[in-house]
py3Dmol code that shows the C-alpha trace and the ligand (Angstrom):
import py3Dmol

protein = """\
ATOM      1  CA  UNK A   1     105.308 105.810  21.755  1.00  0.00           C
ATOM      2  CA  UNK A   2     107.545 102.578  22.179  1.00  0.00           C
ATOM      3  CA  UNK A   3     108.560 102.092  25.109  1.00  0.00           C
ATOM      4  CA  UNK A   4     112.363 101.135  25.419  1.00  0.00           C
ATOM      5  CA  UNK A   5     114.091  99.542  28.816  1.00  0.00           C
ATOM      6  CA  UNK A   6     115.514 102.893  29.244  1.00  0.00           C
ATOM      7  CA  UNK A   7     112.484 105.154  28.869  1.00  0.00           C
ATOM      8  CA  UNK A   8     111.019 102.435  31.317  1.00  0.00           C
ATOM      9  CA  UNK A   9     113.443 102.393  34.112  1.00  0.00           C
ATOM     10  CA  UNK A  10     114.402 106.530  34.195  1.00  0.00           C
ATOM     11  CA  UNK A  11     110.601 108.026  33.241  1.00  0.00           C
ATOM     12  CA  UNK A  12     107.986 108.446  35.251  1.00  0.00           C
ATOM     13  CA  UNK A  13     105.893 105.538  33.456  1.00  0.00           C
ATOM     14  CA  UNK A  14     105.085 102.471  35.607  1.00  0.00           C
ATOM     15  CA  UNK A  15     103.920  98.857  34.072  1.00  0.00           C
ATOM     16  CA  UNK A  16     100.248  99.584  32.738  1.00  0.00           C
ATOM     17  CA  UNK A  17     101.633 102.953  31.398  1.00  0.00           C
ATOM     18  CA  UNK A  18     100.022 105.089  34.202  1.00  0.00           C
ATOM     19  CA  UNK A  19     101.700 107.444  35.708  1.00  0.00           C
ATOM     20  CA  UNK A  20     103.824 106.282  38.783  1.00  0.00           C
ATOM     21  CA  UNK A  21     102.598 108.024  41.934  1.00  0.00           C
ATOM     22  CA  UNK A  22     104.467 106.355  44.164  1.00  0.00           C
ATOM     23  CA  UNK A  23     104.349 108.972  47.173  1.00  0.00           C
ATOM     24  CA  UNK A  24     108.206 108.834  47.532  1.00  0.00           C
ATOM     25  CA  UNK A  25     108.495 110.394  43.918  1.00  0.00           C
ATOM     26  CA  UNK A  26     106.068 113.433  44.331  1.00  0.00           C
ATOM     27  CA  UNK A  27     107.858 116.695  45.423  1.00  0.00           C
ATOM     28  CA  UNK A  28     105.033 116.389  48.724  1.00  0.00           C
ATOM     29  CA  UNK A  29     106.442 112.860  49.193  1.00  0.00           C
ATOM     30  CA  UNK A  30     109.989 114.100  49.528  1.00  0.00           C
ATOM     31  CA  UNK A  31     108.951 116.837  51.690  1.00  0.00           C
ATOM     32  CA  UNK A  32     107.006 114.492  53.928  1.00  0.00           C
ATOM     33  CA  UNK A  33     110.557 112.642  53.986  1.00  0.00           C
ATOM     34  CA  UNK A  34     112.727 115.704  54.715  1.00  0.00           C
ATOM     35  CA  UNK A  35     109.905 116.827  57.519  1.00  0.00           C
ATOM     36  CA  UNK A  36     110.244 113.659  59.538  1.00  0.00           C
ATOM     37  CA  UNK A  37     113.696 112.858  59.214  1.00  0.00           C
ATOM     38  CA  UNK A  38     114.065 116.648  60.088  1.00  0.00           C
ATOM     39  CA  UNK A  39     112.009 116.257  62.916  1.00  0.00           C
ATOM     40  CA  UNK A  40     114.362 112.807  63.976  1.00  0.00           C
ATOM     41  CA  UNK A  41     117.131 114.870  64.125  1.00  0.00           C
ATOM     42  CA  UNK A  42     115.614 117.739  66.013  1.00  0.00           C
ATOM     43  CA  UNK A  43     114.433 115.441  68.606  1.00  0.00           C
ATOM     44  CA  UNK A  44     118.328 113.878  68.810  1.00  0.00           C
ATOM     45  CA  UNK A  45     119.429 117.167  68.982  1.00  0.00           C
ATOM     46  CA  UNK A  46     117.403 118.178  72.024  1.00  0.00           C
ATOM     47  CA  UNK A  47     118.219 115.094  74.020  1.00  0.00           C
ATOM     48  CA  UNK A  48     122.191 115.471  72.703  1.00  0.00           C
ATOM     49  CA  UNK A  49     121.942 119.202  74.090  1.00  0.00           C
ATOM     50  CA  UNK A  50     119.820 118.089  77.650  1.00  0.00           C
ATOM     51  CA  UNK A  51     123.144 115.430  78.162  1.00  0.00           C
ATOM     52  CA  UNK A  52     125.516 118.194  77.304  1.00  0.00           C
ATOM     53  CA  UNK A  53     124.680 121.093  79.339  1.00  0.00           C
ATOM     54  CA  UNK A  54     124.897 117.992  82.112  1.00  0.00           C
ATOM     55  CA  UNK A  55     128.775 119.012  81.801  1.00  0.00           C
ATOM     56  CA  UNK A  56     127.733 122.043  84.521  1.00  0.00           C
ATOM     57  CA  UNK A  57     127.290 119.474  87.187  1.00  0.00           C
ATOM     58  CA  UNK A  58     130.611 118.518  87.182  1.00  0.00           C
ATOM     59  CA  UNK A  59     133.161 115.927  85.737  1.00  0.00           C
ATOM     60  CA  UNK A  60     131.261 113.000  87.625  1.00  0.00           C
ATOM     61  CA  UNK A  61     128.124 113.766  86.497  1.00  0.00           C
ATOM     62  CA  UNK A  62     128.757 114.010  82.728  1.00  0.00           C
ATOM     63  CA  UNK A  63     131.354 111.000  82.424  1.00  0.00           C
ATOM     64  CA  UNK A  64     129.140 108.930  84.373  1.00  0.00           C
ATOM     65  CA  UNK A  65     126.260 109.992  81.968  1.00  0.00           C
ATOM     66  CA  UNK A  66     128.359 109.298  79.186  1.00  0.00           C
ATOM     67  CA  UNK A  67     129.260 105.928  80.888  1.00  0.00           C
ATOM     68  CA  UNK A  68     125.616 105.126  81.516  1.00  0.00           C
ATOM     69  CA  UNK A  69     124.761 105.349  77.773  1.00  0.00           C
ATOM     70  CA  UNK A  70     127.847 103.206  76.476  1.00  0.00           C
ATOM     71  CA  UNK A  71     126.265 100.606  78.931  1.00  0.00           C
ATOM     72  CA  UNK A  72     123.512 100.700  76.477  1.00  0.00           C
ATOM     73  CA  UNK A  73     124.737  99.285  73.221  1.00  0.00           C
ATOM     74  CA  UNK A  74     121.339  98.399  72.083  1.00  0.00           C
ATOM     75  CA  UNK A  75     119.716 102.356  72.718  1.00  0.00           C
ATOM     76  CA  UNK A  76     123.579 103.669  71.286  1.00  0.00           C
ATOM     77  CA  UNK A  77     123.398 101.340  68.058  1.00  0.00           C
ATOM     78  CA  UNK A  78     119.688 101.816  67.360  1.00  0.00           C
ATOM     79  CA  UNK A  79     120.660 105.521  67.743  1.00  0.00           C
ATOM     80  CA  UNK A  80     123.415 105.173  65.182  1.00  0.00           C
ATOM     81  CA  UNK A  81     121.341 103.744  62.471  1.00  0.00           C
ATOM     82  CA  UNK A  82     118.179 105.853  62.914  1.00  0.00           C
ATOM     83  CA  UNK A  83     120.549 108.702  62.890  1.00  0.00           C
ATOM     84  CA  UNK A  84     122.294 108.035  59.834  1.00  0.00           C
ATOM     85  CA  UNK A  85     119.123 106.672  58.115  1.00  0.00           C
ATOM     86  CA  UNK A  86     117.477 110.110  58.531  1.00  0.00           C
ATOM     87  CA  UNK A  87     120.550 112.192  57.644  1.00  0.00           C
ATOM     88  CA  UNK A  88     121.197 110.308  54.651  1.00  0.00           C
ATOM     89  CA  UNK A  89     117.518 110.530  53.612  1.00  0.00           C
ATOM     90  CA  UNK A  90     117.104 114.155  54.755  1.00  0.00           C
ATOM     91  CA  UNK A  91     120.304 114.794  52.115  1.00  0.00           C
ATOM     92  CA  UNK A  92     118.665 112.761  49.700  1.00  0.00           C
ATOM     93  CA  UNK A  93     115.349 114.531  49.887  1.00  0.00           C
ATOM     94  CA  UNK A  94     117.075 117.825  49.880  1.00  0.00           C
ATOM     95  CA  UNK A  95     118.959 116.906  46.303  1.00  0.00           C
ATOM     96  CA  UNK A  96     116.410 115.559  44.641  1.00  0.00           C
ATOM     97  CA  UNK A  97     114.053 118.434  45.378  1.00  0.00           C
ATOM     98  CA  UNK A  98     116.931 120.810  44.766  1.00  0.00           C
ATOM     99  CA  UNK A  99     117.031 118.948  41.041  1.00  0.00           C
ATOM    100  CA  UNK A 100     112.963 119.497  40.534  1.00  0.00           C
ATOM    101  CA  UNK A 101     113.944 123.410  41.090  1.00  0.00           C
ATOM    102  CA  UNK A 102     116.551 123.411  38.736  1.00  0.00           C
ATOM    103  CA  UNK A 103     115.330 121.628  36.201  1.00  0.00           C
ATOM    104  CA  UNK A 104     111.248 123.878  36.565  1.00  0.00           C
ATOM    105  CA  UNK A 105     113.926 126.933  35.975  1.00  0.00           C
ATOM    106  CA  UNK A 106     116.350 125.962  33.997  1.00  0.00           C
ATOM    107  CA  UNK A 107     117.269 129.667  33.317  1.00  0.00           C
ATOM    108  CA  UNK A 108     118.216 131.709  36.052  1.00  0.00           C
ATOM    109  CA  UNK A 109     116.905 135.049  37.343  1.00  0.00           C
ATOM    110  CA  UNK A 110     118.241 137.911  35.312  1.00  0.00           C
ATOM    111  CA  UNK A 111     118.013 139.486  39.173  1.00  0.00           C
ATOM    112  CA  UNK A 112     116.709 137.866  42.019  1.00  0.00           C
ATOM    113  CA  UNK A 113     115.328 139.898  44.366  1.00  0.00           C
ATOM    114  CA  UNK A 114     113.468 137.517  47.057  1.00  0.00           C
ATOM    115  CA  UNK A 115     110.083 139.468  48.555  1.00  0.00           C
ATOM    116  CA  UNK A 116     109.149 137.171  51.056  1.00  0.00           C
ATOM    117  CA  UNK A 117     111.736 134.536  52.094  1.00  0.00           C
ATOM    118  CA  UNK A 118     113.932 134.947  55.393  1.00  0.00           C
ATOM    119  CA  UNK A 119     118.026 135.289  55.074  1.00  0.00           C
ATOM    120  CA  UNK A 120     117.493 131.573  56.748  1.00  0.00           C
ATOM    121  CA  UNK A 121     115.771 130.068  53.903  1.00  0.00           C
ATOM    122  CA  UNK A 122     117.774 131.594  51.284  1.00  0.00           C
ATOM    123  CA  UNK A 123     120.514 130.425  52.990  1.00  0.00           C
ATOM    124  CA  UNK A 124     119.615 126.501  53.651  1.00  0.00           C
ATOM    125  CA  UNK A 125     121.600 125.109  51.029  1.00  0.00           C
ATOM    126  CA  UNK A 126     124.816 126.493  52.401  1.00  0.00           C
ATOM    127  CA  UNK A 127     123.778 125.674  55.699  1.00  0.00           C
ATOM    128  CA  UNK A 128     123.319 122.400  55.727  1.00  0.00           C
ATOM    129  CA  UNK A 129     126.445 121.355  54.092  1.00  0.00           C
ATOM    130  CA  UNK A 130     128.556 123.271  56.621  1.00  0.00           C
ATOM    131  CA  UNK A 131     126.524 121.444  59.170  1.00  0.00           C
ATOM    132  CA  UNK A 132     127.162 118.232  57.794  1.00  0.00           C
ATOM    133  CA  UNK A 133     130.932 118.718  57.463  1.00  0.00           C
ATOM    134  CA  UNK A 134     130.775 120.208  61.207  1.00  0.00           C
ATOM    135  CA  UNK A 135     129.281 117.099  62.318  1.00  0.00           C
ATOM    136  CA  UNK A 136     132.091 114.998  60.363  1.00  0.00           C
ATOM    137  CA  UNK A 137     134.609 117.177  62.468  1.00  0.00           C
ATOM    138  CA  UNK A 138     132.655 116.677  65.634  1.00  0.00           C
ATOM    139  CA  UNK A 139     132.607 112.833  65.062  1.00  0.00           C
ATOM    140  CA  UNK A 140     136.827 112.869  64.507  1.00  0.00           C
ATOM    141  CA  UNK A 141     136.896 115.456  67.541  1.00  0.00           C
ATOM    142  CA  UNK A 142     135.050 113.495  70.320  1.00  0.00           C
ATOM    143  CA  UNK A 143     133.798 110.065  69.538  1.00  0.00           C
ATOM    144  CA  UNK A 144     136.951 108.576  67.346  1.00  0.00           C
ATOM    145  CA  UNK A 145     139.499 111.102  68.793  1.00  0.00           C
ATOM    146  CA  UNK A 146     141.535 112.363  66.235  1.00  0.00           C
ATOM    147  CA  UNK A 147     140.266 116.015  65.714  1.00  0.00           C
ATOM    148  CA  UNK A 148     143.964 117.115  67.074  1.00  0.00           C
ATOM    149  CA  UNK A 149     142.885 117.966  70.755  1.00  0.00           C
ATOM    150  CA  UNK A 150     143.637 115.901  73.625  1.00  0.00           C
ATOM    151  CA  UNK A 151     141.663 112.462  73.952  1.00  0.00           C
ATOM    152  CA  UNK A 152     141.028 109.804  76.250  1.00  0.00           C
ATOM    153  CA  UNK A 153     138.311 107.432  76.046  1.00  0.00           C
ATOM    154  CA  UNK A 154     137.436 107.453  79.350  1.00  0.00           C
ATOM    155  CA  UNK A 155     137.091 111.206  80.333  1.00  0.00           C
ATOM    156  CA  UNK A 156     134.493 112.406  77.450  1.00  0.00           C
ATOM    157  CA  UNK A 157     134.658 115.671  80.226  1.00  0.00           C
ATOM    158  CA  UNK A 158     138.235 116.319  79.738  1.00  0.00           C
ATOM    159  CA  UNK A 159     137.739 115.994  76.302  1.00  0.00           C
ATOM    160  CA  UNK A 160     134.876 118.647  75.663  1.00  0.00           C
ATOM    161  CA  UNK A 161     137.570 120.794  77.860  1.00  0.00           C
ATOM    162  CA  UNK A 162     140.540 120.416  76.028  1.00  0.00           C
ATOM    163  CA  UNK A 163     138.604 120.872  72.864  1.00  0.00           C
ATOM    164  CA  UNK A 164     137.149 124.041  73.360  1.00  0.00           C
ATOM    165  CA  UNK A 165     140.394 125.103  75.234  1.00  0.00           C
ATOM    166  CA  UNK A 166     141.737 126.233  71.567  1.00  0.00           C
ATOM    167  CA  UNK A 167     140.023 129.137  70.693  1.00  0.00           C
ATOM    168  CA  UNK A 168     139.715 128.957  66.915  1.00  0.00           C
ATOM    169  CA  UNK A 169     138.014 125.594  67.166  1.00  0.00           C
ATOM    170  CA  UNK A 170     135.823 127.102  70.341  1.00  0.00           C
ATOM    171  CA  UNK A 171     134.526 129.718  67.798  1.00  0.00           C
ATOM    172  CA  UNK A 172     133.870 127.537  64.866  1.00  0.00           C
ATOM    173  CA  UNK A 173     131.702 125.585  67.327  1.00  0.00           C
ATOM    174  CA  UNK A 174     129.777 128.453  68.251  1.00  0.00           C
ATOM    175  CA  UNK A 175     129.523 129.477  64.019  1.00  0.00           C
ATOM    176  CA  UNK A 176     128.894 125.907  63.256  1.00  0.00           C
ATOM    177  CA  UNK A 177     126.062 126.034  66.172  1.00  0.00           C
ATOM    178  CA  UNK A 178     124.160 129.376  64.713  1.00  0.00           C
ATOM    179  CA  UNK A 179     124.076 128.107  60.936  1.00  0.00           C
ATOM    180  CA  UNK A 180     122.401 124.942  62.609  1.00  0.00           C
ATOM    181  CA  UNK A 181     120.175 127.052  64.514  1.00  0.00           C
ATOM    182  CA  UNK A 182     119.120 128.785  61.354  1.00  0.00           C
ATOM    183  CA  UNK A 183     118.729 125.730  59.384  1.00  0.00           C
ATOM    184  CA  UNK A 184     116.786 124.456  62.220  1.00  0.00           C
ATOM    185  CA  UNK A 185     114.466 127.521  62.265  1.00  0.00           C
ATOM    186  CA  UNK A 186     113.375 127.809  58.705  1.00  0.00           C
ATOM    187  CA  UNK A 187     113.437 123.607  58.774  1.00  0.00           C
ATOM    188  CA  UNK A 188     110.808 123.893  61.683  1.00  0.00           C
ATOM    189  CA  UNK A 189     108.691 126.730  60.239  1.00  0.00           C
ATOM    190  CA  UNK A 190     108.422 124.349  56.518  1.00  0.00           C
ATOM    191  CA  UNK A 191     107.354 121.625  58.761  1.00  0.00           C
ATOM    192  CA  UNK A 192     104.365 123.526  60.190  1.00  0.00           C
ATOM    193  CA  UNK A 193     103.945 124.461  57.064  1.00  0.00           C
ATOM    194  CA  UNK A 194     103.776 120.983  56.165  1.00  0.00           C
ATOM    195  CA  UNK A 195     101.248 119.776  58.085  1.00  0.00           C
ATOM    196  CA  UNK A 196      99.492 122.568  56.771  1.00  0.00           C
ATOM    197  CA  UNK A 197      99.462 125.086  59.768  1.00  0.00           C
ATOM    198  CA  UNK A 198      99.071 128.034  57.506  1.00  0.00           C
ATOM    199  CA  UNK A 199      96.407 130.620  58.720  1.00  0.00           C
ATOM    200  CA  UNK A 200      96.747 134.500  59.765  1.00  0.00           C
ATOM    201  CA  UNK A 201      95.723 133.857  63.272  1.00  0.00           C
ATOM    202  CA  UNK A 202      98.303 131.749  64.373  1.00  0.00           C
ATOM    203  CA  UNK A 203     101.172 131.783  61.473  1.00  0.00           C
ATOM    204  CA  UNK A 204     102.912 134.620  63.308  1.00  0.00           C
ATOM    205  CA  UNK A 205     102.977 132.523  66.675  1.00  0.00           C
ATOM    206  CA  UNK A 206     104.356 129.263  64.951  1.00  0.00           C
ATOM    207  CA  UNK A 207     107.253 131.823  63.361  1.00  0.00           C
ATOM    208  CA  UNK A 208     107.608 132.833  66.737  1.00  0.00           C
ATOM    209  CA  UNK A 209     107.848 129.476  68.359  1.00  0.00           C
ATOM    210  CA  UNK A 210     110.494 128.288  65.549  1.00  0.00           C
ATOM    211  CA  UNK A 211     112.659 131.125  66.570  1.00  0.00           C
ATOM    212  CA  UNK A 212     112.762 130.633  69.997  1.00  0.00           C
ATOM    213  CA  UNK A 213     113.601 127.029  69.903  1.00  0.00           C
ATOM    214  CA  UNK A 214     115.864 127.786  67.465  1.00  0.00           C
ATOM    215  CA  UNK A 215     117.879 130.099  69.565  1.00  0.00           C
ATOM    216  CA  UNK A 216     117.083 128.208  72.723  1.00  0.00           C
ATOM    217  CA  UNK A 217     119.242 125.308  71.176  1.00  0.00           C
ATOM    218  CA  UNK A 218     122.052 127.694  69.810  1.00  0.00           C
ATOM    219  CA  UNK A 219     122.466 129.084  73.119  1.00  0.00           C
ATOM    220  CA  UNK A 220     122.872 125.976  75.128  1.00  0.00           C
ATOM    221  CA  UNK A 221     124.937 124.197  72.745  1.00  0.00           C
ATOM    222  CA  UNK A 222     127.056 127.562  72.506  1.00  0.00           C
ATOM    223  CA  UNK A 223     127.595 127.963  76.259  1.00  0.00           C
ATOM    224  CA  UNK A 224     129.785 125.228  76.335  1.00  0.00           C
ATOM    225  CA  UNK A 225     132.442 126.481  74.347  1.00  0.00           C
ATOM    226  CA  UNK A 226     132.178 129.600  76.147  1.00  0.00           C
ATOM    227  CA  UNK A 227     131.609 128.127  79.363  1.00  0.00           C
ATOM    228  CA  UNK A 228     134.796 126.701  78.823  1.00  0.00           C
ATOM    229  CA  UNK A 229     136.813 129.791  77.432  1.00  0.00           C
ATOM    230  CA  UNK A 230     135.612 131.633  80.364  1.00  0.00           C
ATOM    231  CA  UNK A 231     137.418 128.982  82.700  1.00  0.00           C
ATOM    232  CA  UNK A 232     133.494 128.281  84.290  1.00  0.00           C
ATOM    233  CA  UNK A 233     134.072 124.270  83.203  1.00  0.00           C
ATOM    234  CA  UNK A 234     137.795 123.559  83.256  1.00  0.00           C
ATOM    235  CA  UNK A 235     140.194 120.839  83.988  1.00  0.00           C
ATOM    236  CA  UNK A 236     140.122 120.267  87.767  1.00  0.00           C
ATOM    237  CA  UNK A 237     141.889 117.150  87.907  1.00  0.00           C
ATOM    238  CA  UNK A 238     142.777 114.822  84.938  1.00  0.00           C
TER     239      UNK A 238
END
"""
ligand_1 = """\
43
HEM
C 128.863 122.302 72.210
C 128.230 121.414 71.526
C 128.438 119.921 71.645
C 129.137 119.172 72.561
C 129.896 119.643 73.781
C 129.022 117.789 72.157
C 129.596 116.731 72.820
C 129.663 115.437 72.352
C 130.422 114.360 72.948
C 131.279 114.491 74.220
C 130.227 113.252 72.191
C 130.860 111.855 72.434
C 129.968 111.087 73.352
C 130.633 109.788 73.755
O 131.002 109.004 72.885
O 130.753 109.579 74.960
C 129.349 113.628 71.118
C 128.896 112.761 70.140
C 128.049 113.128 69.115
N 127.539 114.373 68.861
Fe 127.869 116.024 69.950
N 128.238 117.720 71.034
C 127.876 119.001 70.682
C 127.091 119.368 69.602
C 126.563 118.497 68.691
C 125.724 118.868 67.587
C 125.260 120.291 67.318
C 125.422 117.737 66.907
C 124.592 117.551 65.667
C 124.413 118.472 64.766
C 126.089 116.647 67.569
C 126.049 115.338 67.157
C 126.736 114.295 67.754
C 126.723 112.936 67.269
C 125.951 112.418 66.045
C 127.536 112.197 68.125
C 127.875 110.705 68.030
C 126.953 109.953 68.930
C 127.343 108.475 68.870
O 128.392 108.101 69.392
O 126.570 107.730 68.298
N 126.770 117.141 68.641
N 129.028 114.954 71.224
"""
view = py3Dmol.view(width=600, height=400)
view.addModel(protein, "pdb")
view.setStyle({"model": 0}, {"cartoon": {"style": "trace"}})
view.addModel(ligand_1, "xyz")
view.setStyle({"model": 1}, {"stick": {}})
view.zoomTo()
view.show()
């Protein structure tokens, strides 16, 4: 066959004509990708939830914590653009495998009646958008200010206050924190997967261990919000 410029650029053929294995284009490759920037953003996560709950000590604590890590453009930048790096590659990875799917079945199930996948994994395509768009919200809400609560720069304590002071955005919080949590879950049970921690003896226990870590993260994000609808972190002084 001829080879054109476009067949060239857009097929899987690289100069000598063999295939091109680059490990970025195999569907293992863009798991390996969605695994690590998963993994990334799980470890952000934990350290974003460990300076959260920090608002139980107290106004001083947590805006002096806050303060503390604006004094540290370089760890706050380099933050930034891992951050967005591995979302935008973790989106990437999820489209492009989401494409191989389609196109393997191009014709749907008549009925599809899943036998062994969890209401989690079924459900990580709606998931992770609605995270996504959460974390847009949560970006306008507290870092930029203009989510529609009360804001002041200074006083990220008053902020988290005021924002979960309105109950409808409280409760979208806690939503937007359980479809995270399940997205989490199944994302941490493919990544044992991954590394190919598959066997009888212990796949039960690494189930386990997703869940709990999974709702260990849901629940200490989610006491916030509550925290604060129950008037147990309020607005002493402001
Ligand atoms: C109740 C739950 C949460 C609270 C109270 C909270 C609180 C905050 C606050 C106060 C800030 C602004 C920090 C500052 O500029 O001083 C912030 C920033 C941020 N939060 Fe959260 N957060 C919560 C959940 C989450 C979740 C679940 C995610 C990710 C899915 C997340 C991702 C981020 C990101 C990416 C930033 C921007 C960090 C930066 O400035 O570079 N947060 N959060």
């Amino acid at each position: 066959m001829e080879l054109t410029q476009k067949n060239m650029s857009t097929s899987a053929v690289g100069i000598a004509g063999a295939p091109n294995l680059r490990f970025w284009n195999t569907t293992n490759g863009k798991k390996a990708i969605m695994a690590v920037t998963g993994v990334i953003l799980a470890g952000f996560l934990v350290g974003h939830l460990l300076g959260n709950l920090q608002i139980f000590l107290g106004r001083d604590a947590f805006n002096r914590y806050a303060e503390n890590l604006h004094n540290l453009p370089a760890l706050v930048w380099g933050t930034r653009v891992v951050l967005l790096l591995a979302v935008g590659l973790h989106i990437w990875s999820t489209v492009q495998l989401a494409d191989r799917k389609s196109s393997a079945r191009p014709v749907a199930y008549q009925k599809y009646t899943p036998q062994t996948s969890t209401y989690a994994s079924r459900t990580m395509y709606m998931s992770g958008p609605i995270v996504a768009a959460f974390i847009v919200y949560h970006l306008m809400h507290f870092t930029f200010g203009t989510g529609g609560t009360e804001y002041h720069y200074y006083d990220p304590y008053g902020n988290v206050v005021a924002g979960f002071k309105v109950l409808p955005i409280a409760l979208a919080y806690v939503v937007a924190m359980g479809l995270l949590s399940m997205h989490l879950r199944h994302g941490l049970w493919s990544f044992f997967q991954s590394l190919g921690l598959n066997h009888p003896a212990y796949t039960p226990k690494l189930k386990g261990a997703a869940a709990v870590i999974a709702v260990l993260i849901f629940l200490g994000f989610a006491s916030i919000p509550v925290a604060v609808l129950l008037g147990a972190v309020k607005q002493d002084i402001f």
